[in-house]
N, CA, C and O of each residue as an XYZ file, in Angstrom:
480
protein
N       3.417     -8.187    -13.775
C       2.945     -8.015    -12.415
C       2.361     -6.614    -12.266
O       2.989     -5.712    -12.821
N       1.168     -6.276    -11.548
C       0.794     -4.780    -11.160
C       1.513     -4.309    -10.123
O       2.176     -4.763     -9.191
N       1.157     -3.172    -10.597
C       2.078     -2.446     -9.639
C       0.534     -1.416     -8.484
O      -0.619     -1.400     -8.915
N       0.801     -0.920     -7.527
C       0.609      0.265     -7.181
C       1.245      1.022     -6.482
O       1.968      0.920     -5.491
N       0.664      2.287     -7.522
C       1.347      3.818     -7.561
C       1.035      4.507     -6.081
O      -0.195      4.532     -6.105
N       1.353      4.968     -5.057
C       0.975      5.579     -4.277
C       1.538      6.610     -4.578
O       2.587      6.544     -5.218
N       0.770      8.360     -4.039
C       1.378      9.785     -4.074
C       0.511     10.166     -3.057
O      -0.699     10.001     -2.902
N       1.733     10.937     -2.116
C       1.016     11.451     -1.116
C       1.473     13.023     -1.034
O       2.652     13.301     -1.254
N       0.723     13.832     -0.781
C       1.192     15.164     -1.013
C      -0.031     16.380     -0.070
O      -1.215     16.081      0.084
N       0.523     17.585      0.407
C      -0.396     18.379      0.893
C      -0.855     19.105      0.276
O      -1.575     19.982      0.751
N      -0.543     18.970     -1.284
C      -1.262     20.148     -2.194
C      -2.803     19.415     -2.287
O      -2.956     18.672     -3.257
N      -3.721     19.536     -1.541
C      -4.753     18.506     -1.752
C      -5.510     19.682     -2.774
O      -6.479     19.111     -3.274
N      -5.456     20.692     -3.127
C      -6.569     21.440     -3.912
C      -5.830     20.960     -5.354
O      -6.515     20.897     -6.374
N      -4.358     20.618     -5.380
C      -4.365     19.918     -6.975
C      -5.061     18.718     -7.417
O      -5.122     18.327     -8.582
N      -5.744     17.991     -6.078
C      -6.294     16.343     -6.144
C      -6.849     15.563     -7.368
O      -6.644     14.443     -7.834
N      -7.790     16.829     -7.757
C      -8.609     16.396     -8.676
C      -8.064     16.652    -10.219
O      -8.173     15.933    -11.212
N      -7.581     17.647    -10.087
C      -6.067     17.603    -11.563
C      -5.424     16.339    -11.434
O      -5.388     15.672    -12.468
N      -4.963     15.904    -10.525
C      -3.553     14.963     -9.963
C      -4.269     13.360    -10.499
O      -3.626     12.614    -11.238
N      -5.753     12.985     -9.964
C      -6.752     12.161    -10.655
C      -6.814     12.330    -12.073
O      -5.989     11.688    -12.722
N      -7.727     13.159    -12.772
C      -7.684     13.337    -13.992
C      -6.908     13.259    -15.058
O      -7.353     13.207    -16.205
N      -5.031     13.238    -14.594
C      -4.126     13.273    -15.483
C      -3.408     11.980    -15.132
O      -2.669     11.473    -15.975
N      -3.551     11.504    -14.129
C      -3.705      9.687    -14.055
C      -4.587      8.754    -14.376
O      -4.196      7.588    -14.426
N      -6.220      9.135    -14.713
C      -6.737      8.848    -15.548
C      -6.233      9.087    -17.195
O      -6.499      8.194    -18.000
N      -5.771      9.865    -17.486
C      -5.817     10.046    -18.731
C      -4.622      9.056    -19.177
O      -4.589      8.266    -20.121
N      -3.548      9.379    -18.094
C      -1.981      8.307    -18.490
C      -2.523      7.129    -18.092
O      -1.723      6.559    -17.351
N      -3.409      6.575    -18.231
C      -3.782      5.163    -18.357
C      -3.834      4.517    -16.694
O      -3.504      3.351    -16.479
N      -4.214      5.286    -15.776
C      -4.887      4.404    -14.769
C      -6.453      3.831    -14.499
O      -7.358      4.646    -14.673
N      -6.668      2.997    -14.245
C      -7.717      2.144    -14.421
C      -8.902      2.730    -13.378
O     -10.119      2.590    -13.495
N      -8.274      3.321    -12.489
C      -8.919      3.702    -11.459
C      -8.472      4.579    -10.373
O      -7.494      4.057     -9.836
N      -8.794      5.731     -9.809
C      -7.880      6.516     -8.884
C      -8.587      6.097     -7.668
O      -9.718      5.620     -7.756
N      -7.919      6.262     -6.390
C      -8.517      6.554     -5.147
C      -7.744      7.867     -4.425
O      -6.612      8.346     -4.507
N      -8.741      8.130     -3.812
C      -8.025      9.463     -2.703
C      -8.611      9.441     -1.444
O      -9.788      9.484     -1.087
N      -7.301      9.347     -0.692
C      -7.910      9.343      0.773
C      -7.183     10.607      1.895
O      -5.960     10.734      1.943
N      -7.872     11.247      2.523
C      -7.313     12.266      3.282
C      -6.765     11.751      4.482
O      -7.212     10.861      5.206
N      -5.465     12.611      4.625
C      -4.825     11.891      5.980
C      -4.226     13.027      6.681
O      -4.637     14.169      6.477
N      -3.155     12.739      7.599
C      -2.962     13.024      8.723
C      -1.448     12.736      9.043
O      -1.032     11.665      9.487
N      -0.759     13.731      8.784
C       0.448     13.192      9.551
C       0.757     13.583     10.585
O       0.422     14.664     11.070
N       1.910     12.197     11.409
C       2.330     12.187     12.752
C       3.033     13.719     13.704
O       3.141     13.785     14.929
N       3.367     14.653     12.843
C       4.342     15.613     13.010
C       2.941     16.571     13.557
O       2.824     17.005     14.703
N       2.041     16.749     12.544
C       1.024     17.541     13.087
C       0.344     16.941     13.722
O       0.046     17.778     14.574
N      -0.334     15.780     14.061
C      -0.920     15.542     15.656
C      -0.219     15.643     16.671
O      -0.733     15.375     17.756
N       0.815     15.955     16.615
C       2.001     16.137     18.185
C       1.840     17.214     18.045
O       1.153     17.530     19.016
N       2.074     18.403     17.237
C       1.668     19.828     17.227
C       0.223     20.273     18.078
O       0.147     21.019     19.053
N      -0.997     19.479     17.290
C      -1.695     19.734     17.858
C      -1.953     19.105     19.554
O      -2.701     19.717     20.316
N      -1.468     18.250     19.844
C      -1.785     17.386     20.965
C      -0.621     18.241     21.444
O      -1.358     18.481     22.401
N       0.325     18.832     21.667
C       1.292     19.843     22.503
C       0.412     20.663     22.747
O      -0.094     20.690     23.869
N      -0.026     21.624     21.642
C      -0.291     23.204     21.452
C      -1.587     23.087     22.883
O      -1.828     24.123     23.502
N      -2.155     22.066     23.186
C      -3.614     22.334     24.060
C      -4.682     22.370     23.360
O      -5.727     22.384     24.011
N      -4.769     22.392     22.154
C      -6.034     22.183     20.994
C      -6.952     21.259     21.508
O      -8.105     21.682     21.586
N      -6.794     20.369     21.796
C      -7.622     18.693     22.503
C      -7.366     18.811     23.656
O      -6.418     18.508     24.381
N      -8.496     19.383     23.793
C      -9.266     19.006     25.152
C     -10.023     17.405     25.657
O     -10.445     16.628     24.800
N     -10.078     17.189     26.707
C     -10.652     15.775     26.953
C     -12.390     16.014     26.653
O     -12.908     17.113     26.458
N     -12.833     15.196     26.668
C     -14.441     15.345     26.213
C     -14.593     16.347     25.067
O     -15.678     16.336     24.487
N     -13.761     17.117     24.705
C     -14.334     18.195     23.578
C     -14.584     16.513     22.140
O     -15.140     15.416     22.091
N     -13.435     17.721     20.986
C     -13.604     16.788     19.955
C     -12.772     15.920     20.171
O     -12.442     15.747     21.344
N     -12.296     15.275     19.351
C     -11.441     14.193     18.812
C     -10.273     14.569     17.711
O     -10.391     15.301     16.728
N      -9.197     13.904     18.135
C      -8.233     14.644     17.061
C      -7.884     14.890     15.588
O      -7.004     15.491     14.972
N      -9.435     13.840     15.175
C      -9.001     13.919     13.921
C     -10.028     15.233     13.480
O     -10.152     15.727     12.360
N     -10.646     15.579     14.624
C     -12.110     16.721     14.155
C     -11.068     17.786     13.939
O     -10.750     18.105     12.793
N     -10.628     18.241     14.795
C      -9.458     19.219     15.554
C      -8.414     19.291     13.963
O      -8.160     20.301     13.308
N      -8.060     18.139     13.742
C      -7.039     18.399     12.217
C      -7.905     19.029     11.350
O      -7.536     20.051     10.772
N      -9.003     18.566     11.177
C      -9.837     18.572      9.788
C      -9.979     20.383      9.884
O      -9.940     21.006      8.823
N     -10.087     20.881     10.757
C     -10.332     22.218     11.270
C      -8.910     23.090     10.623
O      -9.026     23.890      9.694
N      -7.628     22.786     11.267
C      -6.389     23.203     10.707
C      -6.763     23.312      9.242
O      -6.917     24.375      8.640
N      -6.884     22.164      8.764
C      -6.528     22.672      7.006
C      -5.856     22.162      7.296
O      -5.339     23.268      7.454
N      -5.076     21.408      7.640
C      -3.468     20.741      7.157
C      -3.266     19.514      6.791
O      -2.346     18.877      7.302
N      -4.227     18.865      5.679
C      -4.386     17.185      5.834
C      -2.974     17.510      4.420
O      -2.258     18.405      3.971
N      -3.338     15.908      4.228
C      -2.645     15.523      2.984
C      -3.565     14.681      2.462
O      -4.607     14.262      2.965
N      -3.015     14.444      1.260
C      -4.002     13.639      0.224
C      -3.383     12.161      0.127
O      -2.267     12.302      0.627
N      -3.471     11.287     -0.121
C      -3.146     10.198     -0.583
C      -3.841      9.520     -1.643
O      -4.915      8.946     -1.465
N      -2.923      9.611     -3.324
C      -3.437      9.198     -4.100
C      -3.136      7.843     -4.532
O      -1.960      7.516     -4.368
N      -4.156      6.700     -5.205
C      -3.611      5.427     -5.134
C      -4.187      4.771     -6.627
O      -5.314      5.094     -7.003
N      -3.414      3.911     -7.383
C      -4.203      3.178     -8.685
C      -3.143      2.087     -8.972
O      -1.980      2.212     -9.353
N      -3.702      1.239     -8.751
C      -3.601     -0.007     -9.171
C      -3.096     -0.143    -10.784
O      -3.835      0.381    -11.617
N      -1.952     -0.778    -11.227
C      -1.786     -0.341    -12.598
C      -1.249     -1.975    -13.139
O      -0.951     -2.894    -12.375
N      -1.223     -2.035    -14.931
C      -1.305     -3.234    -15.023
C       0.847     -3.368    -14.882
O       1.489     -4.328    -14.455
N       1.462     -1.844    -15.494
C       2.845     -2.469    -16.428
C       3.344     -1.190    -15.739
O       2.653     -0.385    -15.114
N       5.173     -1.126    -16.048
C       5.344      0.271    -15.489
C       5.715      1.175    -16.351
O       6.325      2.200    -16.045
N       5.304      0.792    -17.712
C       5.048      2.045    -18.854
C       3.972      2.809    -18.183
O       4.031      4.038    -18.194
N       2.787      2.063    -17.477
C       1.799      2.734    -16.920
C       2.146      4.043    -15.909
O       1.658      5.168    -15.800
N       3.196      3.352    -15.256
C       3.657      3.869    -14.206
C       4.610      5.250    -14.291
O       4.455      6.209    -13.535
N       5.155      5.210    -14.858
C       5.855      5.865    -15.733
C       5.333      7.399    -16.077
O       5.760      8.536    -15.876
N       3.911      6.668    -16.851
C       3.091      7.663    -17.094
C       2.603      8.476    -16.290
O       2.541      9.697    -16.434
N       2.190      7.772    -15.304
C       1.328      7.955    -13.883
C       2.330      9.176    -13.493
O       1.830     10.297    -13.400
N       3.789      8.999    -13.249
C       4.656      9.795    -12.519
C       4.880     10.792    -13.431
O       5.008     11.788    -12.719
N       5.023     11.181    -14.733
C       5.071     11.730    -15.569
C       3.849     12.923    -15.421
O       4.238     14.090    -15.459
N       2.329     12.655    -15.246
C       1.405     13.081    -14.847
C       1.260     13.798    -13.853
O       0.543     14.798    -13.855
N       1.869     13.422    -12.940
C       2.349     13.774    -11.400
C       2.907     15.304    -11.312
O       2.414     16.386    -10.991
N       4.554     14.717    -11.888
C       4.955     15.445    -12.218
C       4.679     16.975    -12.938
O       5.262     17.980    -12.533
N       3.766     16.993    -13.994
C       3.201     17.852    -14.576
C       2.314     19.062    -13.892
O       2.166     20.281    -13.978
N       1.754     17.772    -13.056
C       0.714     18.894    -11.862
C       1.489     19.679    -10.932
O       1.488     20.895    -10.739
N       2.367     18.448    -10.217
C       2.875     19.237     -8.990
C       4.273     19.942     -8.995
O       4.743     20.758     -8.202
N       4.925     19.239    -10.416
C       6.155     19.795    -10.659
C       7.344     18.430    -10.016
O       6.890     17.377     -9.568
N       8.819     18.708    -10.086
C       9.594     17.658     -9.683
C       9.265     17.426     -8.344
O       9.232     18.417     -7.613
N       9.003     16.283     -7.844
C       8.673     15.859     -6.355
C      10.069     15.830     -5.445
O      10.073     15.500     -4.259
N      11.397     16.278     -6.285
C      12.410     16.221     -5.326
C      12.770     17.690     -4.901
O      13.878     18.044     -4.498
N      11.361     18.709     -5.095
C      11.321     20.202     -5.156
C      10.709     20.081     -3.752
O       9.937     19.186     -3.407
N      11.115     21.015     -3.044
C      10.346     21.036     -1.598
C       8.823     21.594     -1.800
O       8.498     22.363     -2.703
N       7.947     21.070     -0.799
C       6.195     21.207     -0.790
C       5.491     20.953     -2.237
O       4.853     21.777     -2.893
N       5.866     19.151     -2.667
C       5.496     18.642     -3.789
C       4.670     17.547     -3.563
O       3.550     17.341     -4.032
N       5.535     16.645     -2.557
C       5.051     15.382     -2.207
C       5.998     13.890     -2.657
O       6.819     14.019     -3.565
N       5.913     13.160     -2.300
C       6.865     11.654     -2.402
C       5.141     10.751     -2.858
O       3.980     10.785     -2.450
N       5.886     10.069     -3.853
C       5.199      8.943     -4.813
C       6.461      7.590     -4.320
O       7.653      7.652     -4.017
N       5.551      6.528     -4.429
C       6.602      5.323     -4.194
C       5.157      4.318     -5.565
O       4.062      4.655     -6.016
N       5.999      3.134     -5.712
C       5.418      1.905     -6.567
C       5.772      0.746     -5.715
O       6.704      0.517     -4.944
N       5.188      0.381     -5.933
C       4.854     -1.501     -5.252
C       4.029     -2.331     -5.739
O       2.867     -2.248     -6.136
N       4.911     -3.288     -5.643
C       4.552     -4.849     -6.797
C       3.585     -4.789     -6.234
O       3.447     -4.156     -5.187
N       2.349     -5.694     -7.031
C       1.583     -6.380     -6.307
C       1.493     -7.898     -7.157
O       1.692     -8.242     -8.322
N       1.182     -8.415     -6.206
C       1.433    -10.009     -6.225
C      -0.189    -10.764     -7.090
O      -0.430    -11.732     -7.812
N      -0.818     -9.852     -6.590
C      -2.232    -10.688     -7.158
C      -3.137     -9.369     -7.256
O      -2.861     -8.272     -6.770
N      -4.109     -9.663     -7.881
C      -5.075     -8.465     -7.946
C      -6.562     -9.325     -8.196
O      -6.627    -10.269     -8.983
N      -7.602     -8.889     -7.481
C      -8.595     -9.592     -8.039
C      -9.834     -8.105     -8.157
O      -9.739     -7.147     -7.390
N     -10.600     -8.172     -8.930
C     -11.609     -7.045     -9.131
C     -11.596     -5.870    -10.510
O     -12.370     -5.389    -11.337
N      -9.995     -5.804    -10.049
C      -9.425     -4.490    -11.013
C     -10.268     -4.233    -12.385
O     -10.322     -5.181    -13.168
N     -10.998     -2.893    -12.768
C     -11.208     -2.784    -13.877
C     -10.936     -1.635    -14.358
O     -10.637     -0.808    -13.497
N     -10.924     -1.061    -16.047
C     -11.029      0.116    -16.138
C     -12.439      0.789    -16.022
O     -13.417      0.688    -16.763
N     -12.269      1.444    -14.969
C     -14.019      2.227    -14.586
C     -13.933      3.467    -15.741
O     -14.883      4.249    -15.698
N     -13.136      3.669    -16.531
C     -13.567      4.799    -17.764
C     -14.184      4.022    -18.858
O     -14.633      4.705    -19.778
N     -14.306      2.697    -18.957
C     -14.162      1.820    -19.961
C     -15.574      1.314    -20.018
O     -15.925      0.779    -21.069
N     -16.703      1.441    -18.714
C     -17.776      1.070    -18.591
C     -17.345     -0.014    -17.717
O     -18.172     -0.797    -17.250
């Protein structure tokens, strides 16, 4: 069954290390998506930052600097996985170290598309 790896973390300037060494431990494919957590839009939506008619809150975050990254790959086995966290690890150090980030895995039931994009 595949799995996917999710890692979410605020070190977003390691991103592209954090990709590259999950490519290399055998992921088929990375994604990264920038986000937003709940703790800092109440910060900002307290502090008076958002104004009505100005921007929008996600303009207003992007401004802070304070996103997080969310990294994601679809994997076939959890030797893969393994690896993947192993990789992780390497970049960001033990994730049970404070300002590292939390990784979780989840089955997946079906997959249709999946390829290795290093592979051609």
């Amino acid at each position: 069954m595949s799995k996917l790896v999710i890692l979410i973390t605020s070190r977003i300037e390691e991103g592209h290390q954090i990709g590259e060494a999950w490519q290399k431990a055998g992921a088929p494919g990375v994604t990264f998506i920038e986000s937003y957590g709940l703790r800092r839009m109440q910060e900002v939506s307290k502090s008076g930052e958002l104004l009505p008619g100005m921007m929008s809150m996600f303009e207003i975050l992007r401004q802070q600097e304070e996103t997080s990254l969310i990294v994601l790959s679809v994997v076939d086995n959890d030797d893969t996985v393994n690896q993947l966290l192993d990789a992780t690890k390497e970049v960001l150090g033990d994730l049970l170290s404070p300002h590292t980030g939390i990784a979780f895995v989840i089955d997946v039931e079906r997959t249709i598309g999946v390829r290795d994009h290093g592979k051609g």
